[in-house]
N, C-alpha and C positions, 0 to 999 in steps of 0.2 A: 542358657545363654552361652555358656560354655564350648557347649556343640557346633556350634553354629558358626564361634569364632574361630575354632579348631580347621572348620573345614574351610572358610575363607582365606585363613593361612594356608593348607594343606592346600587348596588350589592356586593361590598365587605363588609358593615357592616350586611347585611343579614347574612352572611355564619356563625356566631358564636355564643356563646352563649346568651344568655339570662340573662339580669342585673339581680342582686338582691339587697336587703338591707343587711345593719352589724347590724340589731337591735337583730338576734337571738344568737347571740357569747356572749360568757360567758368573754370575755376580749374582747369587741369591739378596733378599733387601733383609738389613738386620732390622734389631727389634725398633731403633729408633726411627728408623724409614719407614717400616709396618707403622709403625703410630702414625705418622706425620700422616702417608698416604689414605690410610684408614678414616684421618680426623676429617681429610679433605672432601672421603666421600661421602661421608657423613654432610658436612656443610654443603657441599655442593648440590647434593641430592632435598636440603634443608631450602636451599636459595627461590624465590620464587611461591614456593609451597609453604612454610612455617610459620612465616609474617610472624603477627604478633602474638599467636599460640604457644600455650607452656609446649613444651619442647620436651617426651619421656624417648629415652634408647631403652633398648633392650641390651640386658648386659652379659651377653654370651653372643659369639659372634657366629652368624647361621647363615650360609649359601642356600641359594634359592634352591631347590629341589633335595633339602638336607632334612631327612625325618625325624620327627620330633624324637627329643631325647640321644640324639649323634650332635648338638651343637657344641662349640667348644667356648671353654672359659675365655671369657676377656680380659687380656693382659692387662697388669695395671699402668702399662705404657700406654696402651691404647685408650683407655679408659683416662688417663689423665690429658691426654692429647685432643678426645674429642671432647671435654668438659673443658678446655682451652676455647676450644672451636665453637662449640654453643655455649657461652655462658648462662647457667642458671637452667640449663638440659637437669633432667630429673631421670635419673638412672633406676630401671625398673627389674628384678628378676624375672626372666622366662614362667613363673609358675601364676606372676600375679599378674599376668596380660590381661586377663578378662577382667578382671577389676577396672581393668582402664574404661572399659566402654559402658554405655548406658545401655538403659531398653530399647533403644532404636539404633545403637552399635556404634555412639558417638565418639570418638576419643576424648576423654573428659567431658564428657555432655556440649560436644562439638569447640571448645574452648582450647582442644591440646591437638599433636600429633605425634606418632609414633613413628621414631626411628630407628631401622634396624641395618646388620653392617654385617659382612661376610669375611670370613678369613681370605687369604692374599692367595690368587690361584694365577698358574702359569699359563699364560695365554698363549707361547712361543715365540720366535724371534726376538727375545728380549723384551719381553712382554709380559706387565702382571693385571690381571684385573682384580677390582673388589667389587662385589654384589651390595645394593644399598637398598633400602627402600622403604619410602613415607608411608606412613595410612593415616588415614583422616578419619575413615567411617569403614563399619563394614563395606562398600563396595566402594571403596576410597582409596587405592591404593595405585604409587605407582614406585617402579624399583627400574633402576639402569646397572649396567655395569661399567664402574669409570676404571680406565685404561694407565697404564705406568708405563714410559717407557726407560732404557736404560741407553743414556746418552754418551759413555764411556768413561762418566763421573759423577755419577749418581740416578735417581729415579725422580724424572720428571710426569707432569700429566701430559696425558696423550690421545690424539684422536681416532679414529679408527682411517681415517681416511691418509692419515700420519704413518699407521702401523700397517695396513691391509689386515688388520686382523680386525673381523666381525663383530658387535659389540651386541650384547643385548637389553633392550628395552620391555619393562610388563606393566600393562595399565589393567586394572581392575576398576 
């Protein structure tokens, strides 16, 4: 079972962008702006898709085409911000993901869904994105990248049509 989930991951985080760092931003987001925007795209990416499903994240934060074992720790800002965000979210370690699905690749024998959230990458022009994305089932998945932008007093959300910058969308 393991295998199989390994690779359903390993092909949906292929399909999207490529991390960056925040070191070249002229107002990098501190950690409390990293939570808030992070919690957001957690929820946002929840909206629509989670209903009334137990709610597990994943608690290391992994960009889409990030190979297994390079993911990084999740702040405990971040981790208290989106447990703000979904209440009663059920925070899962990267090692016990396959426990989450059944014989037929359920997220909770179809009852739950899985959330997972990427560290903060620079998208340019004053621009951060964060990589997000739900799964329901093995071939149940979809991930966006939602947009930040920097309005000369903070980090608001942002659309691509706002930004000119490109955004990505993966449906599995």
């Amino acid at each position: 079972m393991g295998g199989r989930f390994s690779l359903m991951v390993a092909s949906l985080l292929a399909l999207s962008v490529a991390a960056c760092g925040t070191d070249t931003l002229d107002h990098p987001p501190g950690v409390a702006e990293v939570a808030t925007m992070t919690a957001d795209a957690a929820m946002s990416i929840c909206e629509g898709r989670c209903g009334d499903k137990m709610v597990y994240v994943v608690d290391v934060l992994r960009d889409f085409g990030t190979p297994a074992g390079k993911e990084q720790p999740m702040p405990s800002a971040v981790r208290s911000a989106i447990a703000q965000a979904l209440p009663g979210a059920v925070f899962v370690a990267q090692a016990d993901l396959a426990d989450l699905f059944d014989d037929d690749f359920l997220v909770d024998g179809g009852d739950g869904v899985l959330v997972q959230v990427g560290a903060v990458q620079d998208l340019g022009s004053s621009v951060v994105g964060i990589n997000a994305y739900v799964t329901t089932a093995r071939d149940g998945a979809y991930g966006e990248t939602f947009a930040y932008a920097w309005d000369g007093s903070g980090w608001i959300p942002a659309t691509s049509d706002a930004t000119d910058v490109p955004l990505t969308t993966v449906v599995s």
